[in-house]
C-alpha distance (Angstrom), angle and dihedral (degrees) to the residues before:
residue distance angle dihedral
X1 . . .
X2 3.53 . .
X3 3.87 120.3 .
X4 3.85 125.4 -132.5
X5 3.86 126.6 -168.7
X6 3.94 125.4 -154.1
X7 3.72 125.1 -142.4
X8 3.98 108.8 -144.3
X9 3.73 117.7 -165.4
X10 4.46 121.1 -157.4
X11 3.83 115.2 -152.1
X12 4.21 106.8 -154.7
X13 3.83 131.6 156.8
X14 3.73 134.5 158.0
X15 3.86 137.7 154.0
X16 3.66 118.2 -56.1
X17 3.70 118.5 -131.1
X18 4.38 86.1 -123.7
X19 3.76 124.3 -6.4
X20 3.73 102.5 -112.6
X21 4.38 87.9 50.6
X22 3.73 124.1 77.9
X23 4.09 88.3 -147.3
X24 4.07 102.9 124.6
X25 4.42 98.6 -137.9
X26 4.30 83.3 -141.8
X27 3.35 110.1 23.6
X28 3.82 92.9 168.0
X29 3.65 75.2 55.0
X30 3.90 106.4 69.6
X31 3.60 135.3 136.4
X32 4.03 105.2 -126.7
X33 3.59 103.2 -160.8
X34 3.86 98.6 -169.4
X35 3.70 142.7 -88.0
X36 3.37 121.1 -85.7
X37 3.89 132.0 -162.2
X38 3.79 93.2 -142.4
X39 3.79 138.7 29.7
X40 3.67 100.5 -122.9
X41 3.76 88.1 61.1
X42 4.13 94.2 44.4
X43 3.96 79.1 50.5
X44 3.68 93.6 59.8
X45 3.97 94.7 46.7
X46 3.44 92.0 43.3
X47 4.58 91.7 53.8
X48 3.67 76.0 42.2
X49 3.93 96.2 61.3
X50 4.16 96.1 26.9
X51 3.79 85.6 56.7
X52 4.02 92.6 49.8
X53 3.51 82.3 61.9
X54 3.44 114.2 22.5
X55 4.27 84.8 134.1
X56 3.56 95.6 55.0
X57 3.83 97.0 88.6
X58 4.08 85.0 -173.0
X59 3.93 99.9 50.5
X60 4.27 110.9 92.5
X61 3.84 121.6 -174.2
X62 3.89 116.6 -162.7
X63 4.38 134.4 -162.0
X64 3.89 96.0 -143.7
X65 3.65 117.7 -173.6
X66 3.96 115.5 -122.9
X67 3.83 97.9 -169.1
């Protein structure tokens, strides 16, 4: 039987405490944009979600690998 892994992808962002810190100010408070089962997807959510709030200077999305 052969064995196959998966690589799953989270999209999350949220307001930053300051802009230079990578401290979210509510991080009970964060928008979880999904989980994705590859990266080119997570990178379209996560354009998606930067571009919502591309004037928020505070507000940081992230592609975090899941394993």
């Amino acid at each position: 039987m052969t064995e196959t892994t998966q690589q799953l992808f989270l999209v999350y962002g949220g307001a930053l405490r300051e802009p230079t810190s990578d401290v979210y100010a509510e991080p009970g408070n964060l928008d979880v944009c999904g989980i994705f089962d590859s990266y080119e997807t997570a990178y379209e959510a996560w354009q998606r979600a930067s571009y919502r709030s591309v004037d928020d200077a505070l507000v940081r999305y992230r592609i975090v690998p899941l394993f």
